[in-house]
N, C-alpha and C positions, 0 to 999 in steps of 0.2 A: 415312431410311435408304435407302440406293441396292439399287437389282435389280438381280439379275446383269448386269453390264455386259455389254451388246453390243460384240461383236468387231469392230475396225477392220476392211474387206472383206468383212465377210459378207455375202455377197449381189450381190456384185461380180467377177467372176475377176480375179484380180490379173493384171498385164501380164506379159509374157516377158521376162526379164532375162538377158544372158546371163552363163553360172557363170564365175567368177575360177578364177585357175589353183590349185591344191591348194596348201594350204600349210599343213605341219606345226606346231602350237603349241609354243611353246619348252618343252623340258622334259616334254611330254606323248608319250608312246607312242617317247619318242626310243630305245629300244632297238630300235624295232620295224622293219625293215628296209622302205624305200618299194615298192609294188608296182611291179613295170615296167607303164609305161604311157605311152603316145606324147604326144610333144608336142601339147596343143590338144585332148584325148581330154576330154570332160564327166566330171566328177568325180560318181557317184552320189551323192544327199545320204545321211546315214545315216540308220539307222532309227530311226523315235521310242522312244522308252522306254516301256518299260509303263507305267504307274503301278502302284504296289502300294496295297494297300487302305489305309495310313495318310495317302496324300495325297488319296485321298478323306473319309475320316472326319478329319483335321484339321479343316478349315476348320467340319466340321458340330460338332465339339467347341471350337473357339473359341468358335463363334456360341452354344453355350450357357454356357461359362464367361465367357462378356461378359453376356448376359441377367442370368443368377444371379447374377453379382457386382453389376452397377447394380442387382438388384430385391431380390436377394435380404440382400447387403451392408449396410444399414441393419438389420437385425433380429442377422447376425453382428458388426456394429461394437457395439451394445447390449451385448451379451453378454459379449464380451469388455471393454469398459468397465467392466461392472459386476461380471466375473470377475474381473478385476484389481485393485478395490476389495477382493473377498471376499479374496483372498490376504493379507493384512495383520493378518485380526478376529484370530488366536490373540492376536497383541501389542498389537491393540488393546482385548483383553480383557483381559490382564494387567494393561496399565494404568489401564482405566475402575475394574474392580472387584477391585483389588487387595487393597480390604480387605473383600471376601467372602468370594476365594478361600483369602489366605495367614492364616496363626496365628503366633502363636511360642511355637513348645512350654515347656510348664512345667507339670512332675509327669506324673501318669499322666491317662491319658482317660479321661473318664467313661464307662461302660457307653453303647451305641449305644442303649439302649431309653431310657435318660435324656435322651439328645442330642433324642429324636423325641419326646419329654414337651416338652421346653423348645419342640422346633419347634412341635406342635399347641397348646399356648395364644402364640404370635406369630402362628399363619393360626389363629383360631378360625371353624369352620364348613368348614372345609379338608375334602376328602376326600385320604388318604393315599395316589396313586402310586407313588413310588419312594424310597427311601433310596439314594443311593451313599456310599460310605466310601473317601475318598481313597486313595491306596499309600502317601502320604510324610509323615512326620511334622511338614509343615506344611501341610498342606493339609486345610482346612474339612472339615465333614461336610455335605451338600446332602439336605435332605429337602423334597422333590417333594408338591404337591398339588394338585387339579383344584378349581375352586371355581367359581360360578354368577359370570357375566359376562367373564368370560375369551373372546378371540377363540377361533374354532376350533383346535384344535392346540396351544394354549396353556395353561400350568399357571403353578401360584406355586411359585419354592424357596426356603426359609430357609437358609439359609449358617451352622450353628454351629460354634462353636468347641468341637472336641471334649475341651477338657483341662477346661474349666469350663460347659462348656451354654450358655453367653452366645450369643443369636442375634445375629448381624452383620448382618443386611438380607435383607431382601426382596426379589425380583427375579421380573419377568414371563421366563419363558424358555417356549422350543420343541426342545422334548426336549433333548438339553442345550449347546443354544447360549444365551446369555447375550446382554440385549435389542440390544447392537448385531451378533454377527454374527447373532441371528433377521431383524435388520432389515435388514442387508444381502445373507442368502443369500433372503429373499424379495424383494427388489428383483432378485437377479441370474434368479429363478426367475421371478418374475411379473409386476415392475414395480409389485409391490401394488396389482395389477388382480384378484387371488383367482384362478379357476378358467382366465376369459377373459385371464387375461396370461399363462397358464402356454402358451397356444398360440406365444407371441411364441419362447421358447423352443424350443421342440419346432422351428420354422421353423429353426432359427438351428443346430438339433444334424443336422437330417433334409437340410440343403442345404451343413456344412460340409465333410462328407466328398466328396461331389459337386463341391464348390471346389478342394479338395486335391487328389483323386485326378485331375480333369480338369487344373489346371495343373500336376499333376507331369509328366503326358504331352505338354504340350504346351511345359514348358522343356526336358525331357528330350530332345523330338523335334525341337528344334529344328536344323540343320543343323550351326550354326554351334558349337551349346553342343556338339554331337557332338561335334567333330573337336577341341574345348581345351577341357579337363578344369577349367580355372582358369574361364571363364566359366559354364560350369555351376556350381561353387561358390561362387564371390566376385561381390559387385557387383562393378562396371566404373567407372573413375573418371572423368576427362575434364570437357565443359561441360556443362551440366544439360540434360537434352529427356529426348524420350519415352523414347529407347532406354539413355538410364542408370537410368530411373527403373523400365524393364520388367526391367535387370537386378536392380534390388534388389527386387522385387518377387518374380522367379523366385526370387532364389537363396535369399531367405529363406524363403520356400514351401516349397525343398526341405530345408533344415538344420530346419524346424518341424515337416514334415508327421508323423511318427510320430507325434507327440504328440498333434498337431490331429486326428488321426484316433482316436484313444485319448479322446481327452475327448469326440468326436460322437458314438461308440460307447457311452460311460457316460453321457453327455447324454440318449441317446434312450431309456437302460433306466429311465429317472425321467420320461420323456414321460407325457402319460395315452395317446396315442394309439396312439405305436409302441411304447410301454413295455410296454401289455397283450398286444401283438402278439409284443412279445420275452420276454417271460413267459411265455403260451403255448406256444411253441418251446423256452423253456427248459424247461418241466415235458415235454413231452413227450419231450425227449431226457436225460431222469431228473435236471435239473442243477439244482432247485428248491433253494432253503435248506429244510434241513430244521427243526425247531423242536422243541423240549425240552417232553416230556409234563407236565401238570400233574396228570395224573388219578390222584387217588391209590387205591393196591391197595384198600383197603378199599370203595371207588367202585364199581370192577367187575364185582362178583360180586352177591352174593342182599343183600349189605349196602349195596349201591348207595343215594343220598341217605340213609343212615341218620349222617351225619354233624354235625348238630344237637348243639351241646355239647361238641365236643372239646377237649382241652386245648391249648395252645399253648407252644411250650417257649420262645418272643420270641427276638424277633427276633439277640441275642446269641449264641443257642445256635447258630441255624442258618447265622450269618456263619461261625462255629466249625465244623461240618459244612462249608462248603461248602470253606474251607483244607483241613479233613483229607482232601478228597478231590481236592485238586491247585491248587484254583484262587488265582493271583496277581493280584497288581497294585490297581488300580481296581476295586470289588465295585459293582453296581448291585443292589441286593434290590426285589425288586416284593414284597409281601405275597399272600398267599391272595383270590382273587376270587373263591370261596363257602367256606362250609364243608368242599365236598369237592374243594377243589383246595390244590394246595400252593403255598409261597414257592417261586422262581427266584432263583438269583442267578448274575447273569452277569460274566465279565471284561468291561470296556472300553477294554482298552490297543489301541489302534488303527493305533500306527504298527509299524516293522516291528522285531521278530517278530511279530505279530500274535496277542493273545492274545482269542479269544471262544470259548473254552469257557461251560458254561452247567451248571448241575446244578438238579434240581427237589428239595425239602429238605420231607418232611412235618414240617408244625404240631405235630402230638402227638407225636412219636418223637423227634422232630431228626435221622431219618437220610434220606441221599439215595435218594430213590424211581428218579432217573431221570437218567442222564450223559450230556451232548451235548460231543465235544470238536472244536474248527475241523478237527482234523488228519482227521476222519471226514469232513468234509463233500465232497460231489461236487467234481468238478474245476471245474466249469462252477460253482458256487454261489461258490467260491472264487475264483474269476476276477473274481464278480460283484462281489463284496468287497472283493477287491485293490483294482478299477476304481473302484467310488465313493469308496474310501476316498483312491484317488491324485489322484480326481478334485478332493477335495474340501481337497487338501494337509493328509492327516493320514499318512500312506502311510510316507514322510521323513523328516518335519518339517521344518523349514526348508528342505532339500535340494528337496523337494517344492513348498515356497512360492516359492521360486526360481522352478522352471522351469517352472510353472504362473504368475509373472509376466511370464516372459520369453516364452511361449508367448501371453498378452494380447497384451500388448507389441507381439509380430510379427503378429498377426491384425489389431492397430490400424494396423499400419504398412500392411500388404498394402492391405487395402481402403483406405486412403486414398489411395497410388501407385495403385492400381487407378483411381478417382475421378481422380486428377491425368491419365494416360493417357489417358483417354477424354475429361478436360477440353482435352489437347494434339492431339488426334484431330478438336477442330473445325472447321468451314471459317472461313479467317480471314480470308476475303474477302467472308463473309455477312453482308446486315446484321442490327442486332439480335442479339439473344441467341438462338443455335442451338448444341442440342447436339453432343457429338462422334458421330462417322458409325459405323456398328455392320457388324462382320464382313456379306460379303455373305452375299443371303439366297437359298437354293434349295441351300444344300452339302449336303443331304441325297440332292438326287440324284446329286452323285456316288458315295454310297456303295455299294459293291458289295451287292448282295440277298443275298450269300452274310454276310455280314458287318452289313447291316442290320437283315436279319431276327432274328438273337439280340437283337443291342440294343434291339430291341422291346419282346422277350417280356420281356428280365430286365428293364427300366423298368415294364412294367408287372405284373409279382411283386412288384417291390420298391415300387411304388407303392401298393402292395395294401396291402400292410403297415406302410409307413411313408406315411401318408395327407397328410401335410403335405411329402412328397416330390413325392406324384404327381400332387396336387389343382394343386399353383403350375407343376408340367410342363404339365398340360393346358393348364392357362391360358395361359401361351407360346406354344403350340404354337398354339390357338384363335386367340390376337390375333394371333399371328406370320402363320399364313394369312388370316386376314381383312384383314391391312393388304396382305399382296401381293394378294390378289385386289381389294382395293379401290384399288390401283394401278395395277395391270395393266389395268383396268377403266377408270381414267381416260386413261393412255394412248392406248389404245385410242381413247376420242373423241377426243383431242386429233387424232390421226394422222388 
């Protein structure tokens, strides 16, 4: 990697030339009337231009979106690889386990208590999780159980058919993904490395916004993309090199970045790192999900644990409560988890309108103790919602799988033109296999103190918090200075 190049004449006073006569550029200042000035009169040179603060902070913003993209690139190329697989499990769930999901109706349903009789002798020794009861009258009944050897996070559902209680199959799921998209949203989360590959992630959500927002500044600011509106938005067509490949590179950076910044941002709220960090922040600016009480009246008071022996009105009654009190679509019933807690049953239509209303339903009465509806919840809880849900192309539907393919798509394209760039960036007159040459190094001095000093302090706030931002900066930054100082250094003897 070359040091800031030393100036031809430094150190030398350049010879006395003498100044040519003035001579107006075609087209330039041509309104401007010549000053009188005598034949053979030295033309004053004119004065240099200031620089403004962006032509100092450029080149120190290249030299980190060149770093982050070669280092960081491999952990964003994963990701998006394996995002783009996830975009497809809806239909590739359709079609694996078509015949879990769908029925074809004939006569009336059986009672939901009888569906979950038929489930419990298919998983004998099953603990009872959750019941959902489809919206449409082809769709399975899924009764949910947690059983001894099951991975972490993982349960059994039996798939009945709710017109005859015939169980249709067993299936490992993770809450209610069905075993290929469990399999492929834990490859895109961890690489099914468990706890240690969920970091691979977290890299790839905490450095993509950092990618985005630093190349939108730097196609945006580029001179050229300034002055024609068409080169900032279109590739550029022509012979193949560097400079059509930095077009497609930019312009699709900039038609993507919303998005790419909307999936970093929901990326990181499922981090374990910056996730706790974004959680925090959120509870303290009142925007937590709130959660629907279990505790039933009779719990509260001087009757507290006197709940041994209550009657239960099953689970049918309480499906029935939780309709009379508004709830549509998709029911999930969780059962009571002691005696003195009650059934839940939540909507789970997920895409838009968005239905997660929740009610808590006492055992012995069958009335609802306690109403949670989405339209109450904080703004910020909501947001949180929207985002994972968009994030995870349910938000849509299709409309969402789209542009969450197309969004992969341009992430795979970027970083590999990114890779091609720096591959055309080599010396091609070195021998051997040498990589390409990296933005020069020292651009940080030019950036003005008035201007470098914030960028400091917010890198290291946001480093604070998002610790897989700030841990792979230092690291930059450490190896960045030890390799000039161990330059500089050799140098030095050489000279």
């Amino acid at each position: 990697m070359p040091e800031t190049g030393t100036q031809p004449g430094v150190g030398a006073a350049p010879e006395a030339e003498p100044v040519p006569e003035a001579r107006a550029p075609v087209g330039l200042d041509a309104d401007v009337p010549p000053s009188p000035r005598s034949a053979g009169e030295p033309v004053p040179a004119p004065a240099p231009a200031v620089p403004g603060p962006w032509s100092g902070l450029r080149p120190l913003l290249l030299r980190l979106h060149f770093y982050a993209g070669v280092l960081i690139g491999p952990f964003i190329l994963v990701a998006a690889v394996t995002g783009l697989a996830y975009t497809v499990t809806p239909q590739v769930e359709s079609i694996l386990y078509d015949h879990e999901l769908k029925v074809t109706p004939h006569g009336s349903a059986e009672p939901l208590a009888a569906q979950v009789a038929a489930a419990r002798r298919a998983v004998p020794g099953g603990t009872l999780v959750s019941v959902t009861k489809g919206a449409g009258p082809t769709d399975s009944t899924r009764v949910t159980f947690d059983k001894d050897g099951l991975p972490a996070g993982y349960t059994l559902t039996a798939f009945v058919d709710p017109y005859d209680g015939e169980v249709l199959g067993e299936l490992r799921t993770f809450g209610q993904w069905l075993p290929a998209r469990a399999w492929l949203d834990d490859l895109h989360r961890n690489l099914h490395l468990g706890d240690f590959g969920r970091n691979y992630s977290e890299i790839a959500a905490s450095w993509l916004w950092v990618e985005v927002l630093g190349g939108l500044a730097l196609w945006a600011g580029t001179a050229r993309n300034r002055k024609r509106l068409r080169r900032l938005l279109l590739p550029r067509g022509g012979p193949k090199g560097r400079r059509r490949t930095l077009s497609w590179h930019g312009a699709v950076g900039l038609w993507a970045s919303a998005g790419l910044l909307a999936l970093s941002a929901t990326g990181l709220t499922w981090s374990a790192h910056a996730g706790a960090s974004i959680g925090r922040i959120q509870d303290s600016l009142g925007g937590s999900t709130p959660s629907v009480s279990t505790v039933l009246p009779a719990a509260t008071g001087a009757e507290q644990g006197g709940g041994d022996g209550r009657e239960d009105v099953g689970i049918d009654a309480v499906v029935a409560s939780a309709r009379d009190a508004g709830l549509v679509g998709v029911l999930v019933v969780t059962p009571p988890a002691d005696a003195d807690s009650a059934y839940t049953v939540k909507e789970n239509t997920r895409s838009w309108p968005e239905q997660q209303d929740v009610v808590a339903v006492d055992p012995a009465t069958g009335k609802v103790t306690h109403e949670l509806d989405f339209d109450d919840f904080p703004l910020l809880a909501k947001m949180t919602s929207w985002g994972i849900n968009a994030h995870m192309g349910l938000l849509f539907g299709l409309a969402n799988q789209i542009v969450l393919a197309l969004l992969a798509l341009g992430v795979i394209g970027m970083t590999l033109w990114g890779y091609r760039m720096w591959w055309l960036r080599r010396p091609t007159r070195a021998q051997g296999l040498t990589a390409g040459r990296a933005p020069v190094r020292g651009a940080w001095r030019r950036v003005p103190g008035r201007v470098l000093a914030p960028l400091v302090v917010a890198a290291a706030v946001i480093g604070y918090y998002v610790p897989f931002f700030g841990l792979p900066l230092l690291l930059f930054v450490l190896v960045d200075v030890t390799a000039g100082a161990v330059r500089r250094r050799r140098a030095g003897v050489t000279a």
